[in-house]
N, C-alpha and C positions, 0 to 999 in steps of 0.2 A: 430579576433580569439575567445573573449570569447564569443559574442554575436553565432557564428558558434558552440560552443562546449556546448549552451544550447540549440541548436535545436533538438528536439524529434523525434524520427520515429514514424509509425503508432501505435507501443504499451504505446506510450510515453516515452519510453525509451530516457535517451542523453546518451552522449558518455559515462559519468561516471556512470552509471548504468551497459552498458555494460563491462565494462573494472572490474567491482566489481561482475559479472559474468565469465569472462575468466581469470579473478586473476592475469592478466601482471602486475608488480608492476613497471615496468621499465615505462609505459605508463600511468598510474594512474601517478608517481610522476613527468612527464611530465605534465598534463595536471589539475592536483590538483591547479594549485595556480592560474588557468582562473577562477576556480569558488565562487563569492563570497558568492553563498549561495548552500550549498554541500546536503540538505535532500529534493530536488525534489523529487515529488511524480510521478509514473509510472502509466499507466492505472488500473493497478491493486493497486493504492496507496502505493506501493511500496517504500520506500527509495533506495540509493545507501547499507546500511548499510540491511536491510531486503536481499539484492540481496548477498552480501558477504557471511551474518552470513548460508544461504540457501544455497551455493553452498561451506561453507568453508574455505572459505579466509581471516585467520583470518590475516596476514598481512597487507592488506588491508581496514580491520574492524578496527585495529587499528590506523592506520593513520585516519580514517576518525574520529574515536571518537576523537582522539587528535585535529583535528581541530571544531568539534563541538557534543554534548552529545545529542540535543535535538529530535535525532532520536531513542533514545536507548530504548522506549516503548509506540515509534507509533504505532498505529494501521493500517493495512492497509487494503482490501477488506473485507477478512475474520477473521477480526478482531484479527490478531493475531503479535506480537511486534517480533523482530528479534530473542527473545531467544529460540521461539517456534520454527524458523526454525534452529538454531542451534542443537537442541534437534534431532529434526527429519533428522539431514542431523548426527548428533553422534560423534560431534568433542566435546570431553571434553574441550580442551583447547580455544574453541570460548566460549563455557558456561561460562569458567572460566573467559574471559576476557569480557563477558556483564554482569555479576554480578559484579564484580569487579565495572562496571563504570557505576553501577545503576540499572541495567535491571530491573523488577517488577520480583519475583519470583511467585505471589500471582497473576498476571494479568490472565483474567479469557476467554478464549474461548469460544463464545458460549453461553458466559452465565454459562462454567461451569466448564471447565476445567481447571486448571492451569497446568505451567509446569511440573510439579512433573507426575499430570497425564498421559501428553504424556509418560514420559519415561516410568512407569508402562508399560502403555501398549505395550509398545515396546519393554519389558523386556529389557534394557542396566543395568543393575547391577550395575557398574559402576555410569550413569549420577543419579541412582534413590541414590545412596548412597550421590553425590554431593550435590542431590538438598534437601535430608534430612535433610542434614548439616546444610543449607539456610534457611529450611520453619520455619517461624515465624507463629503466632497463626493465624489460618482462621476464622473468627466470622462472614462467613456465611455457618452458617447451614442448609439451602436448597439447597446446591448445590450436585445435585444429580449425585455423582460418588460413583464406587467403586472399589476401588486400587486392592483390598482384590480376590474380584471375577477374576480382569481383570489380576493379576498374577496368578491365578488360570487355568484360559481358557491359557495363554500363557505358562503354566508349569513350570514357575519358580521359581522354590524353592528358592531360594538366596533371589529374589526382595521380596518374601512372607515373606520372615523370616524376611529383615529390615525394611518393612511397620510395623510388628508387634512389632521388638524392640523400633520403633522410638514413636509408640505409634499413629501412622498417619491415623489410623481406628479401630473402636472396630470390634474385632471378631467377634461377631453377628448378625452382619449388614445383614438386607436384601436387595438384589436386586430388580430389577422392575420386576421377575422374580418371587419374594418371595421364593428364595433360598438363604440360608446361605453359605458362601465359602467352609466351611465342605461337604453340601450337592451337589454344585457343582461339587467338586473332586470326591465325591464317582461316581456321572454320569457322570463323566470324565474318570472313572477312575485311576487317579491321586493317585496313590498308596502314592509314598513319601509328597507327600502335606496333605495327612490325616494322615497318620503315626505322619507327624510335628504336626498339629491341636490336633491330640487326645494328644499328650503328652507335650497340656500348660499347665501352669500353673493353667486355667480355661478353661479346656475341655469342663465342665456341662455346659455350657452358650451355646454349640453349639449343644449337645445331648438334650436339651430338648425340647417336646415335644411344638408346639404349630399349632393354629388352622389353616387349608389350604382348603382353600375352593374348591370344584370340580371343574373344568373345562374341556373344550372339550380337551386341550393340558393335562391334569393329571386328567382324572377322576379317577381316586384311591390314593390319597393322600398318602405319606405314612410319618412317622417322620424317621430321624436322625439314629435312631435304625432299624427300622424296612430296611429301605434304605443299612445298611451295613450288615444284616445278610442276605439278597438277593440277593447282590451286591458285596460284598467285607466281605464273612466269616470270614475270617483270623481276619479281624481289628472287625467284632463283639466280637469275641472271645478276643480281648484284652479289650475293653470297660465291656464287663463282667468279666474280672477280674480285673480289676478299682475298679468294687463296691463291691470286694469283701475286710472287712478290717479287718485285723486279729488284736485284740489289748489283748496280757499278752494270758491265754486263751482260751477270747474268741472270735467270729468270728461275726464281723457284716457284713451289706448288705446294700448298698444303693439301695432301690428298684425305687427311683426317676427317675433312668434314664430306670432299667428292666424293668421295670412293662410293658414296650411296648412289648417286645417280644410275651407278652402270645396272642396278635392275628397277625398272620401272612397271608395272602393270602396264601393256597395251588397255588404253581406252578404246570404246567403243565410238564410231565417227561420231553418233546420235549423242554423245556423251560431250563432246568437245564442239560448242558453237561458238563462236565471237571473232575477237581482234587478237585474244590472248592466243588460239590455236596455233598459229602459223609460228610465233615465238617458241610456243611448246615443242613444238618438232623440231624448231632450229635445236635448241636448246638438246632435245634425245638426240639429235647427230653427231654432236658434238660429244656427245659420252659414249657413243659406239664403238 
């Protein structure tokens, strides 16, 4: 029987890989004590425990860590440890119990990703708040992700607000885009993600001006400012009265972030339809 119950099919799969795919726990605990060594790898380097944590099973992930740990951040084809497929399949309580029994929070995709990042990107609210809880310092700073942007492109507010409380990226982070999250949402148009952005605590880090060299995809650069009085009037109109600061008095001006406005592209009339237009011009006379 046990020699029978390590023979593989063509994916390499044995019997305990599938049964940690179809989740029967009645059959897993049938056929759990033939084997004496339980982290057989699959053609795809797979463990029994990668096949659970991927389809769920946390049950059976459990039993199987009970009887041996040393699968709990194998690597397998795609170089990725069972908590990655926990993440991705969105079972808090599988995350909960591979952390628990060691998982790497920090183990890296690719070369780049840790867990934390799938869940950004997946926008779960939920596993990004878990794994915030978890993340100890990263002390590598080449790894070229951004949380910041990638809840930005998925829209959500929530995951953006606790990337920034936990402190898990600086605001001004550019992308391989050389766009700021700010700058992002305004061409996303991502209303309540700028709204959130312009009213940190350090707004000016994301309003200022810095150099953007032409290209075929942006030949007309344009800064932070210039992007929301074209784009999103309403939110210029709040950034200009940011700098505006009334103290006892008298009335100062921070012109560090205006000073942009005074050259704006003339649009095209065909260019400018809506409610937002007639703001827009307010807005260019006032910088004349």
């Amino acid at each position: 029987m046990r020699s029978l119950l390590r023979q593989p099919d063509i994916e390499l799969d044995t019997p305990l890989h599938n049964v940690a795919r179809n989740g029967n726990i009645e059959i897993f605990r049938a056929i759990i004590k033939f084997y004496a060594e339980i982290n057989l790898r699959n053609a795809e380097l797979q463990t029994p425990l990668h096949i659970a944590a991927t389809n769920g099973h946390e049950n059976i992930a459990k039993q199987l860590l009970e009887v041996s740990l040393c699968s709990i951040n194998l690597l397998d084809k795609f170089q990725a440890t069972p908590l990655f497929y926990a993440i991705k399949n969105g079972s808090i309580s599988m995350i909960k119990l591979l952390i628990n029994n060691g998982a790497n929070t920090l183990s890296k995709i690719d070369g780049k990703k840790i867990p934390l990042d799938i869940a950004i990107t997946d926008g779960n609210i939920s596993m990004v708040k878990l794994l915030l809880e978890e993340l100890r310092d990263d002390e590598d700073e080449n790894r070229k992700v951004f949380p910041l942007h990638d809840a930005v492109e998925k829209r959500q507010l929530k995951v953006l607000k606790s990337i920034i409380k936990r402190g898990y990226a600086v605001i001004d982070q550019i992308n391989e885009a050389n766009q700021t999250c700010l700058e992002l949402a305004i061409e996303t148009n991502f209303v309540e993600g700028v709204s959130y952005l312009l009213n940190l605590k350090h707004w000016e880090r994301l309003m200022r001006r810095r150099f953007k060299p032409i290209t075929e995809l942006d030949p007309h650069p344009q800064s932070p400012m210039q992007l929301l009085i074209t784009k999103m009037p309403q939110m210029a109109k709040l950034v200009l009265d940011k700098c505006v600061h009334p103290i006892g008095r008298d009335v100062y001006h921070n012109y560090e972030i205006i000073d942009d406005v005074y050259y704006i592209p003339d649009l095209e009339l065909e260019q400018c339809k809506g409610p937002d237009c007639e703001l827009n011009q307010k807005i260019r006379s006032k910088c004349a």
